[in-house]
N, CA, C and O atoms as a GROMACS GRO file, in nm:
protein
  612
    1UNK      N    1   0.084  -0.119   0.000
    1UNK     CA    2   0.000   0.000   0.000
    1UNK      C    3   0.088   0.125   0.000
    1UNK      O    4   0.181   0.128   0.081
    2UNK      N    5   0.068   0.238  -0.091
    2UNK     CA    6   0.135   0.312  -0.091
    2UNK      C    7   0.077   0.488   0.005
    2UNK      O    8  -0.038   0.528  -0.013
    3UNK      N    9   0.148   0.544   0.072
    3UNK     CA   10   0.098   0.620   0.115
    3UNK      C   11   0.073   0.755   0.071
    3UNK      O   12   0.158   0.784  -0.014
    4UNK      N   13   0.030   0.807   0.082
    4UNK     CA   14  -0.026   0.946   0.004
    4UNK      C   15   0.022   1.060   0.094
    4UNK      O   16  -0.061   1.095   0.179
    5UNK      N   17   0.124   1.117   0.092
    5UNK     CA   18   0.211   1.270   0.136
    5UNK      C   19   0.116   1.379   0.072
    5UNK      O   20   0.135   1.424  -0.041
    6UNK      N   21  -0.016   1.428   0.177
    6UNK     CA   22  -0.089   1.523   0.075
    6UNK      C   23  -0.049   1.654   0.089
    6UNK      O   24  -0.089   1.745   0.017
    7UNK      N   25   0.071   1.669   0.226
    7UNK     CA   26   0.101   1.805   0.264
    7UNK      C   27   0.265   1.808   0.071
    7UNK      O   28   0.313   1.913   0.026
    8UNK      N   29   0.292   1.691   0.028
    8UNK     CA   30   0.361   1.688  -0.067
    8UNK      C   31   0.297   1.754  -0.169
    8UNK      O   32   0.309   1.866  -0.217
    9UNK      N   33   0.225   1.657  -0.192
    9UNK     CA   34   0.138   1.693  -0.299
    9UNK      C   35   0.080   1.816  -0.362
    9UNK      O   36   0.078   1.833  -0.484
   10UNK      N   37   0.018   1.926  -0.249
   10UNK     CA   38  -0.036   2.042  -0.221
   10UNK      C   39   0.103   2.162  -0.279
   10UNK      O   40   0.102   2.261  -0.352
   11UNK      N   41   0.214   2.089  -0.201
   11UNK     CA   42   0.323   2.185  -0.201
   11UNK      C   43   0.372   2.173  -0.380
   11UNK      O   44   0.360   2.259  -0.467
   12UNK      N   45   0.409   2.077  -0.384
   12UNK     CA   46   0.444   2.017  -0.572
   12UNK      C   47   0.348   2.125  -0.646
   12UNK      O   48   0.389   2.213  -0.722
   13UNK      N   49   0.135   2.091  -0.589
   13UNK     CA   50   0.120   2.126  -0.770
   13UNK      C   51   0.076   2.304  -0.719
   13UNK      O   52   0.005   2.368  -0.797
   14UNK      N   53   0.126   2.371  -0.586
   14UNK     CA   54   0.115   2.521  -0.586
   14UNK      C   55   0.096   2.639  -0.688
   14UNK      O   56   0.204   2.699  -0.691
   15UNK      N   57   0.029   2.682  -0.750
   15UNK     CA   58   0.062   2.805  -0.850
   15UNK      C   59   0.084   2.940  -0.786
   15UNK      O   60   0.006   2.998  -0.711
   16UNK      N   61   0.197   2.978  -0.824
   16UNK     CA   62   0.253   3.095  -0.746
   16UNK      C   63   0.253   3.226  -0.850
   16UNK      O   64   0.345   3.270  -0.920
   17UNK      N   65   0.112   3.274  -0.833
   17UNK     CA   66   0.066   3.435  -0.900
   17UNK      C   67   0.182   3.489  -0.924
   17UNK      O   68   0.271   3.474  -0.841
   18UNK      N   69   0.212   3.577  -1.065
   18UNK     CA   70   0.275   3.657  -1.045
   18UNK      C   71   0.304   3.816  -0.975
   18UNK      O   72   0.401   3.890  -0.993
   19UNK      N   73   0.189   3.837  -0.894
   19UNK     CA   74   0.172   3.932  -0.827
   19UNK      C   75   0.291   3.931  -0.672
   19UNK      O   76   0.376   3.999  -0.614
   20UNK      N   77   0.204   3.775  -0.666
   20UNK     CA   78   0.256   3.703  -0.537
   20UNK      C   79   0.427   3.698  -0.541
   20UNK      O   80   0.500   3.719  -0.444
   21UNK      N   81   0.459   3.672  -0.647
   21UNK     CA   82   0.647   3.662  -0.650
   21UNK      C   83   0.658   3.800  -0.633
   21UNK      O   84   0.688   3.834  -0.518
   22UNK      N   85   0.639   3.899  -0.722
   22UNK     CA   86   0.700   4.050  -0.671
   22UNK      C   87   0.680   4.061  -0.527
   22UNK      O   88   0.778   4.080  -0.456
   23UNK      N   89   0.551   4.051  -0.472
   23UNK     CA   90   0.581   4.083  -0.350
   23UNK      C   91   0.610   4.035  -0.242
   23UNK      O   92   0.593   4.080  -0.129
   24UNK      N   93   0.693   3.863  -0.304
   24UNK     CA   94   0.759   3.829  -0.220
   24UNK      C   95   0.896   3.876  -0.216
   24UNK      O   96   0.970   3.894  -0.119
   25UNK      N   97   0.918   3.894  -0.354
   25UNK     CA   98   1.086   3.924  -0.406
   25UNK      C   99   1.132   4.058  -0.321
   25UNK      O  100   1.234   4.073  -0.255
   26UNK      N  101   1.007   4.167  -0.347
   26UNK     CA  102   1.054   4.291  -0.259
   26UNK      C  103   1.034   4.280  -0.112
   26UNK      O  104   1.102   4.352  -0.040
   27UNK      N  105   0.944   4.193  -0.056
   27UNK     CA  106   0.977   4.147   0.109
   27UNK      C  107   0.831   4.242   0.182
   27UNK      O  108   0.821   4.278   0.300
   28UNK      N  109   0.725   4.268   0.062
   28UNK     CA  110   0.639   4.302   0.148
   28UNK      C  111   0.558   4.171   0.212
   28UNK      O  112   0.542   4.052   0.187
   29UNK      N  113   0.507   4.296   0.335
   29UNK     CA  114   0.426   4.185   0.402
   29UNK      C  115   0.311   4.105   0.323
   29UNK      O  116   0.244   4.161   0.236
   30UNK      N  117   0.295   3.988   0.353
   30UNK     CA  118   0.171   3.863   0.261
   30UNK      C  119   0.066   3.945   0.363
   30UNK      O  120   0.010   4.036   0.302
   31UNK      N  121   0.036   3.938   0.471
   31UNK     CA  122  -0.055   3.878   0.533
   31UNK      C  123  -0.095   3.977   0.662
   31UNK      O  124  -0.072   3.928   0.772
   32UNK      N  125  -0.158   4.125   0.658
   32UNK     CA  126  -0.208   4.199   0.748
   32UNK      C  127  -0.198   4.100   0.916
   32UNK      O  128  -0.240   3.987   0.943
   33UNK      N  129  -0.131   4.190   0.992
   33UNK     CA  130  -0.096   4.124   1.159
   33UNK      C  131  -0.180   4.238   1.260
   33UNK      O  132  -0.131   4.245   1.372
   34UNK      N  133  -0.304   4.332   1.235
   34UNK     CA  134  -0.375   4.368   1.305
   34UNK      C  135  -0.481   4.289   1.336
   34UNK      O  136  -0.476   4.176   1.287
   35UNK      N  137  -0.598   4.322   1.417
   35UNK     CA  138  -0.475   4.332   1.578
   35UNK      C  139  -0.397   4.192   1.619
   35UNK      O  140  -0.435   4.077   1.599
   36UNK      N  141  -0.338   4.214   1.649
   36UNK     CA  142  -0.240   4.097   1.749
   36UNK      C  143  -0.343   4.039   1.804
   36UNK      O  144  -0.425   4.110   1.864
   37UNK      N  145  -0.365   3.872   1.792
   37UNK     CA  146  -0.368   3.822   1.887
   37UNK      C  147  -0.296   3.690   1.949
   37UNK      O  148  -0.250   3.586   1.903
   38UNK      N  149  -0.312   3.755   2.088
   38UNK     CA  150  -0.222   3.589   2.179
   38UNK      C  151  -0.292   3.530   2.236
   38UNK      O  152  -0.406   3.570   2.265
   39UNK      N  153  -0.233   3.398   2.276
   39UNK     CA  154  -0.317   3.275   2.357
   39UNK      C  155  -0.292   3.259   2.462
   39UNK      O  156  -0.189   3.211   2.511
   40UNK      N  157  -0.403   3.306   2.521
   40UNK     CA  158  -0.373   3.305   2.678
   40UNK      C  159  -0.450   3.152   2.734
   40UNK      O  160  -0.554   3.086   2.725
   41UNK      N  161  -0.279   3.157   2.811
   41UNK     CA  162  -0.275   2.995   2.940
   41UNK      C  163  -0.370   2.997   3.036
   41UNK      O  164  -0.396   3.102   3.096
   42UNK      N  165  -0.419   2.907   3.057
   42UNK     CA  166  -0.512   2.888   3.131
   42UNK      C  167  -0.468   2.746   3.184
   42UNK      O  168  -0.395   2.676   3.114
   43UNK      N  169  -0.528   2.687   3.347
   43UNK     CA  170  -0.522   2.592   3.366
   43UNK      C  171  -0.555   2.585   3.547
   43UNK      O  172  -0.551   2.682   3.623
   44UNK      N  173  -0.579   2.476   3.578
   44UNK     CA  174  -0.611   2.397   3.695
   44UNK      C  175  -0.512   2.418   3.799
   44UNK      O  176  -0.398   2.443   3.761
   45UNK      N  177  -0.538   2.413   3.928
   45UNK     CA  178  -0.479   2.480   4.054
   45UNK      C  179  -0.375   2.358   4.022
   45UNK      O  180  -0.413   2.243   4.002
   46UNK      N  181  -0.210   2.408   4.021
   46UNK     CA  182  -0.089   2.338   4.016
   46UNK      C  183  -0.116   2.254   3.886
   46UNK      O  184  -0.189   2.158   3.912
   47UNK      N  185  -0.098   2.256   3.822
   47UNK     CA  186  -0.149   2.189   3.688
   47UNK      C  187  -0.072   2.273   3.577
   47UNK      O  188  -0.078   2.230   3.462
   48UNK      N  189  -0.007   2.377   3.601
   48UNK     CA  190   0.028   2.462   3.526
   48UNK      C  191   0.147   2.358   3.404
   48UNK      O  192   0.198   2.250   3.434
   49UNK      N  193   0.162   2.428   3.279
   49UNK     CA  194   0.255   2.349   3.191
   49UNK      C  195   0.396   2.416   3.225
   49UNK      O  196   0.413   2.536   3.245
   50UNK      N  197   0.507   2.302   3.230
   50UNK     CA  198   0.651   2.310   3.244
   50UNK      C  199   0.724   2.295   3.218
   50UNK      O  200   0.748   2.175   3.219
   51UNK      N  201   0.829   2.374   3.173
   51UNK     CA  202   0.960   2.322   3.046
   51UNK      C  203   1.062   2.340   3.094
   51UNK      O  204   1.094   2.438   3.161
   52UNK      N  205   1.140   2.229   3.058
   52UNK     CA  206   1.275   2.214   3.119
   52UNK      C  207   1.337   2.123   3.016
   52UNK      O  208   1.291   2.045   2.933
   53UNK      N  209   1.500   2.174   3.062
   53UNK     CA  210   1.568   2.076   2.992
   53UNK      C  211   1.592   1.905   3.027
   53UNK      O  212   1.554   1.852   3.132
   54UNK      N  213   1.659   1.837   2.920
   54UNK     CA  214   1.674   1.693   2.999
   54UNK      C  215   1.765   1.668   3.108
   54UNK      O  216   1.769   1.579   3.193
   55UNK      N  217   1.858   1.798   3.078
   55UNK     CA  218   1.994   1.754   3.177
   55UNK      C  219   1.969   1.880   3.343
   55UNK      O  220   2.045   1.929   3.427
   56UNK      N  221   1.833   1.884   3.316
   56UNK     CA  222   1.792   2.009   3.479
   56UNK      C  223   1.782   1.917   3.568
   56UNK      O  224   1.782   1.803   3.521
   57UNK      N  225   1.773   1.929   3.698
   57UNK     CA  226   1.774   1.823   3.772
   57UNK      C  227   1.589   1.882   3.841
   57UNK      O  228   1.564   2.000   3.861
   58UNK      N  229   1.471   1.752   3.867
   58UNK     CA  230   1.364   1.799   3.855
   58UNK      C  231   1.330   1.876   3.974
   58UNK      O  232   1.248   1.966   3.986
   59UNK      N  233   1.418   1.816   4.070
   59UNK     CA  234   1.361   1.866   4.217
   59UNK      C  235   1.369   2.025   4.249
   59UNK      O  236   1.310   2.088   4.337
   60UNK      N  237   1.469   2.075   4.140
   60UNK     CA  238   1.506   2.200   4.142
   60UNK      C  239   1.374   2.263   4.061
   60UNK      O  240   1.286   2.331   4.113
   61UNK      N  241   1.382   2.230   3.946
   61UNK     CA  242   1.262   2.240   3.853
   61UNK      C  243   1.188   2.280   3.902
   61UNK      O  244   1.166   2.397   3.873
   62UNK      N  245   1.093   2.212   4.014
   62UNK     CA  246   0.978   2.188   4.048
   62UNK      C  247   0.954   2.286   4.156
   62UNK      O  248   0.841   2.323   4.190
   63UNK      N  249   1.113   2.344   4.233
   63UNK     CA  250   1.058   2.427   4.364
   63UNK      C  251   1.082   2.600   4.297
   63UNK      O  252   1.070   2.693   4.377
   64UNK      N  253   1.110   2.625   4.173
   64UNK     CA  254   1.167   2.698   4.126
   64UNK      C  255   1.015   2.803   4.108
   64UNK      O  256   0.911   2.776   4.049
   65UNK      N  257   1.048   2.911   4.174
   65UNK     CA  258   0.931   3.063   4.180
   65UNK      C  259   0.885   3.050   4.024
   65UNK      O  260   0.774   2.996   4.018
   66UNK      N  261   0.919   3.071   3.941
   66UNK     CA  262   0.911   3.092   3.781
   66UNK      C  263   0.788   3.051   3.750
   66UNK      O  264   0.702   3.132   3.715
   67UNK      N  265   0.762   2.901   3.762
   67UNK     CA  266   0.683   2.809   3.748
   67UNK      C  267   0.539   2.843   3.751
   67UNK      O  268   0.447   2.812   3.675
   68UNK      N  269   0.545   2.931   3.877
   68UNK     CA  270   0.412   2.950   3.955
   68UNK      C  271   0.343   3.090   3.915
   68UNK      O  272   0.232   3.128   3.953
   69UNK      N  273   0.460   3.180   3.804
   69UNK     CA  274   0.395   3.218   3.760
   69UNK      C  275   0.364   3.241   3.594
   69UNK      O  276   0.432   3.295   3.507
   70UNK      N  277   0.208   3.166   3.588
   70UNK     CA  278   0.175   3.177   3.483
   70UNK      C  279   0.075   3.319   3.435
   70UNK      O  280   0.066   3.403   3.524
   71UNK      N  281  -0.006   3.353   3.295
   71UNK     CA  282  -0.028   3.478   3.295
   71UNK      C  283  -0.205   3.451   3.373
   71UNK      O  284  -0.277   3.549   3.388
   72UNK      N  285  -0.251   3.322   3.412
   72UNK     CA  286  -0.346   3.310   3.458
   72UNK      C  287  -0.323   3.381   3.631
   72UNK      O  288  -0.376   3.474   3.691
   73UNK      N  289  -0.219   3.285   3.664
   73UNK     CA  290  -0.207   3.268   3.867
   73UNK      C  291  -0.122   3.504   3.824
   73UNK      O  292  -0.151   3.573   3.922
   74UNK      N  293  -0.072   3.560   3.752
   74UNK     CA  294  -0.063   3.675   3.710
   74UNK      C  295  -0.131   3.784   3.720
   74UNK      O  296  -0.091   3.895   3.756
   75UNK      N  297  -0.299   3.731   3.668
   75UNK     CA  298  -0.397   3.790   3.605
   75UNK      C  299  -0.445   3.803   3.765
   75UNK      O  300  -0.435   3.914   3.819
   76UNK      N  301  -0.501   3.679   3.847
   76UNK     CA  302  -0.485   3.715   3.999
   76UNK      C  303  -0.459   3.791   4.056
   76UNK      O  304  -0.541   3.856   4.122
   77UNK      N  305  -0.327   3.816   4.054
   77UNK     CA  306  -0.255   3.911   4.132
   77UNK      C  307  -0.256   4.044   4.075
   77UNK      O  308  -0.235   4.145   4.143
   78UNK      N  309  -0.278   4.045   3.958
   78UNK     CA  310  -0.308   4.184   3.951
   78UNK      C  311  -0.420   4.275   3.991
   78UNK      O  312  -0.425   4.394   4.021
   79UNK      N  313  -0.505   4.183   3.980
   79UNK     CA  314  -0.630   4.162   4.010
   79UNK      C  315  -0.683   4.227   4.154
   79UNK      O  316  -0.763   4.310   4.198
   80UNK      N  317  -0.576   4.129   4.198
   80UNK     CA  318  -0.590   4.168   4.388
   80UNK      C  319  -0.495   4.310   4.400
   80UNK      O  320  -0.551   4.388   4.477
   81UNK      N  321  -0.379   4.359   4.350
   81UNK     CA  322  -0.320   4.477   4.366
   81UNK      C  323  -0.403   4.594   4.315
   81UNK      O  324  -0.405   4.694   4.387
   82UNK      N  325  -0.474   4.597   4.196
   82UNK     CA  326  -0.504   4.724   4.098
   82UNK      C  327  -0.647   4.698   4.066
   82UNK      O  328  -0.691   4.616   3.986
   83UNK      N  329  -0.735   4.810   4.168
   83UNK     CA  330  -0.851   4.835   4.110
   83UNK      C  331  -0.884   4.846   4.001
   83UNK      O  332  -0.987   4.792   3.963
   84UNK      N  333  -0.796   4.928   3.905
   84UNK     CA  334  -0.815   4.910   3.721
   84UNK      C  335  -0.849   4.805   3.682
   84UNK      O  336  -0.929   4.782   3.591
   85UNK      N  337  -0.768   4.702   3.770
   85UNK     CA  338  -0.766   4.545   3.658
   85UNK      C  339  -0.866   4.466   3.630
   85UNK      O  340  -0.881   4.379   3.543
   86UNK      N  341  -0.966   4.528   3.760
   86UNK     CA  342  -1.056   4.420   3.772
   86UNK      C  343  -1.195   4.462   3.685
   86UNK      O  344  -1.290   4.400   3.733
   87UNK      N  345  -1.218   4.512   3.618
   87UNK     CA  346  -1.305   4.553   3.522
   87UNK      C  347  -1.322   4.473   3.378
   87UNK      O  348  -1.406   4.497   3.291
   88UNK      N  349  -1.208   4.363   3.376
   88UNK     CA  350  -1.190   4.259   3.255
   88UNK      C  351  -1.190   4.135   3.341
   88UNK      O  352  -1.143   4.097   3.448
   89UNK      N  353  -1.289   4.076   3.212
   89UNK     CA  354  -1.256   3.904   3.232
   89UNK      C  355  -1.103   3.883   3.141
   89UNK      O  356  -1.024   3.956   3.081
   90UNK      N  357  -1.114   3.757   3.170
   90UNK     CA  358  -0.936   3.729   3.150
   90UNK      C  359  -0.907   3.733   2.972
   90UNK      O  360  -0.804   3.769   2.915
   91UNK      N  361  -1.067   3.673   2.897
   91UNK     CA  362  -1.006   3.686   2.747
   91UNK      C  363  -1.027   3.908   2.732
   91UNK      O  364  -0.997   3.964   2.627
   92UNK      N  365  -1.063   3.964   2.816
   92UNK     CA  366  -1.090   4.107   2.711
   92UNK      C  367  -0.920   4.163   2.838
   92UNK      O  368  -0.879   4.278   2.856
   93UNK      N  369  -0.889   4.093   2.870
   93UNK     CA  370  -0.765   4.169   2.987
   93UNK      C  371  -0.644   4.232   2.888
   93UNK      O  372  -0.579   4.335   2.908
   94UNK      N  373  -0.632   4.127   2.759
   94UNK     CA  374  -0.555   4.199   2.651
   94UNK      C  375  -0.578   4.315   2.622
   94UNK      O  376  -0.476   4.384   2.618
   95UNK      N  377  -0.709   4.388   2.590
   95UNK     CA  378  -0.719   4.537   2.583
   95UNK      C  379  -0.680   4.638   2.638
   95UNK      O  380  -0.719   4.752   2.609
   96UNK      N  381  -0.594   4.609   2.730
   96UNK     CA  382  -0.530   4.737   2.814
   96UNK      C  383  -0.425   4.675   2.888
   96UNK      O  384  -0.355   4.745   2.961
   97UNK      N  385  -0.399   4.520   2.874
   97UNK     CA  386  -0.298   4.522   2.988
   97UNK      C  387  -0.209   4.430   2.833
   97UNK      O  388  -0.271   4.389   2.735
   98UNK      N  389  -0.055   4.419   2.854
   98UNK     CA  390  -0.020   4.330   2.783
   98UNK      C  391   0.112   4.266   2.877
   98UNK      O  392   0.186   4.319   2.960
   99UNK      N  393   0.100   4.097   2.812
   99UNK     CA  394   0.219   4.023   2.888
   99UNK      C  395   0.318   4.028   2.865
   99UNK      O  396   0.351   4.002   2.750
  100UNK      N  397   0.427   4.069   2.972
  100UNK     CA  398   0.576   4.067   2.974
  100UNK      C  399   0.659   3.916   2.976
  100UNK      O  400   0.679   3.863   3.086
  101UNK      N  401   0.699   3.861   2.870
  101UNK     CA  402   0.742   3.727   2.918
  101UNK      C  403   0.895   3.716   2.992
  101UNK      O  404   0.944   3.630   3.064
  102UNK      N  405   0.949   3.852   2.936
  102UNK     CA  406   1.073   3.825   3.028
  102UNK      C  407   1.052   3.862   3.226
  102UNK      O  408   1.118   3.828   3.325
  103UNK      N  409   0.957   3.926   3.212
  103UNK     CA  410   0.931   3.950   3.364
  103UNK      C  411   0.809   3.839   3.465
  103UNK      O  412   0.780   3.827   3.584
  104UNK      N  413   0.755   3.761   3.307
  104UNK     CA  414   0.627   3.730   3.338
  104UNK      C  415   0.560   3.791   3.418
  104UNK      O  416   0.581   3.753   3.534
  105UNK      N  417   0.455   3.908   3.402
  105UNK     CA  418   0.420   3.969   3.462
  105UNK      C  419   0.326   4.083   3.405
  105UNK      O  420   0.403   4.160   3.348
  106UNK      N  421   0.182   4.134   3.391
  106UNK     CA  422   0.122   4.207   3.332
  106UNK      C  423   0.192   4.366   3.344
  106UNK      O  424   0.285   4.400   3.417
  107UNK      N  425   0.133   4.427   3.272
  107UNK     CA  426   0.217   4.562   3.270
  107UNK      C  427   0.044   4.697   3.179
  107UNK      O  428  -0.042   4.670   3.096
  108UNK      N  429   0.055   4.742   3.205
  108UNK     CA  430  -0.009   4.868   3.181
  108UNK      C  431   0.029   4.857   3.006
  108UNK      O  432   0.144   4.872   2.966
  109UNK      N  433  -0.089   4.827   2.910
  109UNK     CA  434   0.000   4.815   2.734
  109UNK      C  435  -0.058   5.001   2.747
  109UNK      O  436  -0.156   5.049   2.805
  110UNK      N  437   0.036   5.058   2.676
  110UNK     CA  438   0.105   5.227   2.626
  110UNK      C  439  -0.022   5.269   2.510
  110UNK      O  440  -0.100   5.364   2.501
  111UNK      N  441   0.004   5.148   2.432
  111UNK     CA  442  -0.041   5.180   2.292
  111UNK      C  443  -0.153   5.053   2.220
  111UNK      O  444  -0.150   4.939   2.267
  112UNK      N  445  -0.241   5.086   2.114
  112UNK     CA  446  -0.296   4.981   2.076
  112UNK      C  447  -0.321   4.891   2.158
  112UNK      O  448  -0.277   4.891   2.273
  113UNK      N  449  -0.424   4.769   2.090
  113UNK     CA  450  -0.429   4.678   2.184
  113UNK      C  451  -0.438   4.557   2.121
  113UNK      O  452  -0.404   4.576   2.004
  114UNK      N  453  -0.481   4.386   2.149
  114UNK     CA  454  -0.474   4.282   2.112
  114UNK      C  455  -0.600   4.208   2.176
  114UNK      O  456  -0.653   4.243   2.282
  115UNK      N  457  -0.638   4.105   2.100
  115UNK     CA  458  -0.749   3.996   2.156
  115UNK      C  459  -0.676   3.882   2.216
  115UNK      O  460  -0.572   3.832   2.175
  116UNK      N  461  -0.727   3.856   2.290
  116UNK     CA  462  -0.711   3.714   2.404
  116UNK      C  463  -0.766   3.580   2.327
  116UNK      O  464  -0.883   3.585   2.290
  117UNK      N  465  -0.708   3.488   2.307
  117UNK     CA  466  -0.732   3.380   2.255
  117UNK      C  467  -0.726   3.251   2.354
  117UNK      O  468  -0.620   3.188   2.365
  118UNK      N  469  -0.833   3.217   2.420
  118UNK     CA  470  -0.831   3.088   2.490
  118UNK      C  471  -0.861   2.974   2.418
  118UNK      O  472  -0.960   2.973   2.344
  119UNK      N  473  -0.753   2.829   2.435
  119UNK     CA  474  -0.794   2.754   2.322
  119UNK      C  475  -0.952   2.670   2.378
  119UNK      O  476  -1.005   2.698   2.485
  120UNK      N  477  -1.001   2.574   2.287
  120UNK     CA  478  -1.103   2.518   2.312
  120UNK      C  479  -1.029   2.424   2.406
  120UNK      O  480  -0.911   2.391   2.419
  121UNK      N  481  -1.175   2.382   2.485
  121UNK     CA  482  -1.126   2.272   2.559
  121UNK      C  483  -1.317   2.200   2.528
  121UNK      O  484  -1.424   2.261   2.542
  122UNK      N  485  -1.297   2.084   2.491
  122UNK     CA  486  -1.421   1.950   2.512
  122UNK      C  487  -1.508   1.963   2.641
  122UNK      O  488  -1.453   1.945   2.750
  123UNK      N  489  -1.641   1.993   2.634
  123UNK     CA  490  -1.725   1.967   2.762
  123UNK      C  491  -1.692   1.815   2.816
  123UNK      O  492  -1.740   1.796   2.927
  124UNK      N  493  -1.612   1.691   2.758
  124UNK     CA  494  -1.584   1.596   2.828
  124UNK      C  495  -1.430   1.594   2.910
  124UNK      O  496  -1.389   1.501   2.980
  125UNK      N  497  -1.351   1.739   2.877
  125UNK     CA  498  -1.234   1.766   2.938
  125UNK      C  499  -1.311   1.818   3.130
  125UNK      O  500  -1.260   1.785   3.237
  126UNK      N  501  -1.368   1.855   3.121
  126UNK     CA  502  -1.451   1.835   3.289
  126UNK      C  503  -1.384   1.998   3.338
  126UNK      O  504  -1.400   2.089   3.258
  127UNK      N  505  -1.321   2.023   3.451
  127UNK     CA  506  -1.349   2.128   3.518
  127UNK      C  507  -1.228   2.214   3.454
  127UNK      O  508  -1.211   2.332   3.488
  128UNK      N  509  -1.142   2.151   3.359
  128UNK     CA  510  -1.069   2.274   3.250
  128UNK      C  511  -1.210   2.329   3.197
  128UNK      O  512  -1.231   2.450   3.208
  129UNK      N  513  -1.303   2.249   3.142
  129UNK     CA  514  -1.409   2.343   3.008
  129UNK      C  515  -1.468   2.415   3.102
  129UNK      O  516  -1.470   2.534   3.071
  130UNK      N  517  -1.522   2.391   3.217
  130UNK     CA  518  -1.591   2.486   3.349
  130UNK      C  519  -1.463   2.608   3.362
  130UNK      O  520  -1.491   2.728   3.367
  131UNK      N  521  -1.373   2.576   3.363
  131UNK     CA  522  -1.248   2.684   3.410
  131UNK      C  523  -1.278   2.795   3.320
  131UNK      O  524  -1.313   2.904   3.366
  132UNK      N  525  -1.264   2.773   3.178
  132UNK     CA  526  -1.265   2.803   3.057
  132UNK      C  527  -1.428   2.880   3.060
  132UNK      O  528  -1.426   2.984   2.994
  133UNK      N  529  -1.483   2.867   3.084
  133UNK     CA  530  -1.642   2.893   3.102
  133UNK      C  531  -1.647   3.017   3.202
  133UNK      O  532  -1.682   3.128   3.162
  134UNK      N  533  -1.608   2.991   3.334
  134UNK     CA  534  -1.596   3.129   3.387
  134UNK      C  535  -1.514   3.193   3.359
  134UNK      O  536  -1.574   3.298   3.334
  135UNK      N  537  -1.379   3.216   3.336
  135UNK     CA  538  -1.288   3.315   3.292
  135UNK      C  539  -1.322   3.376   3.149
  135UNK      O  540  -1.226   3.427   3.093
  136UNK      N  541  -1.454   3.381   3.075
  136UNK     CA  542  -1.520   3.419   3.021
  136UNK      C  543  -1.632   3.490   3.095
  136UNK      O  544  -1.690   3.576   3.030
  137UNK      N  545  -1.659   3.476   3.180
  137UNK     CA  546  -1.804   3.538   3.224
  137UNK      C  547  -1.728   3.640   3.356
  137UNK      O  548  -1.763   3.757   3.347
  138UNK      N  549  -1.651   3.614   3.450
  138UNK     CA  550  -1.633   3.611   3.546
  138UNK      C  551  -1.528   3.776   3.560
  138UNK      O  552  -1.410   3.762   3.529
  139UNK      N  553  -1.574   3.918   3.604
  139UNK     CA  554  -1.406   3.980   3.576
  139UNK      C  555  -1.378   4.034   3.695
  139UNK      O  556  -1.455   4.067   3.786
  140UNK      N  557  -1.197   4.046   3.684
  140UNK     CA  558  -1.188   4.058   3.796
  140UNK      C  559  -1.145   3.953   3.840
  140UNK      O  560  -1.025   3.976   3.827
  141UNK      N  561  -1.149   3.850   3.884
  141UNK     CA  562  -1.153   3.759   3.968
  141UNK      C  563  -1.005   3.722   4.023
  141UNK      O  564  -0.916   3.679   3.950
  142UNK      N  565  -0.992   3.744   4.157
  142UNK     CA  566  -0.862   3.766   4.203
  142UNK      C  567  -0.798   3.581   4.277
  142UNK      O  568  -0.697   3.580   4.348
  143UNK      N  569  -0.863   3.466   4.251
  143UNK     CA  570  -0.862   3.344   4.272
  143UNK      C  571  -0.930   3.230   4.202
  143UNK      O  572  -1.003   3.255   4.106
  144UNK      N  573  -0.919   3.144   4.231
  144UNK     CA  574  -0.995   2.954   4.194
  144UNK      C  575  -1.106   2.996   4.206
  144UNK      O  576  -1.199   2.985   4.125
  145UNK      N  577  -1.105   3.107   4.420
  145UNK     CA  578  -1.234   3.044   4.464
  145UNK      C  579  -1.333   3.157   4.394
  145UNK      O  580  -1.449   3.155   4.354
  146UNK      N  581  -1.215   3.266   4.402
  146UNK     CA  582  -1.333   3.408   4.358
  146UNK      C  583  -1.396   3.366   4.217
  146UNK      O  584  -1.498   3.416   4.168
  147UNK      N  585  -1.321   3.271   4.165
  147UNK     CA  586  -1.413   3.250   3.987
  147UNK      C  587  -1.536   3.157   4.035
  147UNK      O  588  -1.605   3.116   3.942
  148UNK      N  589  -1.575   3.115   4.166
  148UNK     CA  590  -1.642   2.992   4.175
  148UNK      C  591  -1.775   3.086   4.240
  148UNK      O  592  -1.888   3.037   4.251
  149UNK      N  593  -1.743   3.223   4.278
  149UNK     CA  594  -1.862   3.312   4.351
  149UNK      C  595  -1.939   3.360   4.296
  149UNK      O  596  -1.876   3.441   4.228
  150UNK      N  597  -2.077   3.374   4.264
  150UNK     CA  598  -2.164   3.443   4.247
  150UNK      C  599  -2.276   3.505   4.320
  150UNK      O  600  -2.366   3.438   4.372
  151UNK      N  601  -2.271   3.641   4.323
  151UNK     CA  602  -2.341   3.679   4.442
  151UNK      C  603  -2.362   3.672   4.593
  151UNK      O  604  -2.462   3.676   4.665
  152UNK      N  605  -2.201   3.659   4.618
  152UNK     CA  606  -2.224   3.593   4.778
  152UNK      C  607  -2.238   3.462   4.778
  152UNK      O  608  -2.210   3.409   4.886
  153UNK      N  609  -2.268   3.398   4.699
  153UNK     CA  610  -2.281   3.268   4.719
  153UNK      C  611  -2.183   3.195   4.623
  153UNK      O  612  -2.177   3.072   4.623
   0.00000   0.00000   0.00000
């Protein structure tokens, strides 16, 4: 049986406009980049995602401040410091605030702004798609528990 390479295939029978070569040849942009958007992390109390090398040793890894902060456990804390902040749920928080990755850490954005992109998660993924569900509805919310409150209750 022979297999079929369709990402080959696609690429082989391409027709490349001649519009399209000039303005690749002169290096304009293909493809309008307004507005920016990024994908904001989301995830479950300690559950957060972690990258390391093979040769780190884990125990270090694992007790290491960095870790803990993601732009979700972030969004929190800003949350709890700056009355401003709390006027956005976490996907519209891009409109005025933007993420620092070398500081990890929100910051006041100067200029323009960007959309928040949370990926999908499956109603059979369980209390990620609930997570995902209030940090849509919910703004402000300075914790787990504060996303779990409504009305006092």
């Amino acid at each position: 049986m022979v297999e079929a390479n369709e990402i080959k295939k696609y690429l082989d029978c391409r027709y490349v406009f001649t519009s399209e070569v000039v303005w690749r040849i002169f290096k304009f942009d293909m493809h309008e980049r307004f507005p920016a958007v990024e994908r904001l992390q989301y995830h479950l109390p300690n559950q957060q995602m972690v990258l390391f090398d093979d040769d780190d040793d884990v125990q270090e890894v694992a007790t290491q401040l960095a870790i803990s902060k993601t732009m979700l456990m972030e969004w929190f804390k800003t949350n709890q410091e700056l009355e401003v902040a709390r006027s956005f749920t976490f996907d519209h928080f891009l409109q005025q605030w933007v993420w620092n990755r070398k500081l990890k850490r929100w910051t006041m954005r100067k200029r323009g702004f960007a959309i928040g992109h949370m990926h999908y998660t499956h109603l059979t993924s369980g209390e990620r798609h609930y997570l995902r569900m209030l940090l849509n509805c919910v703004k402000g919310a300075t914790s787990y528990e504060h996303l779990r409150i409504m009305d006092g209750t």
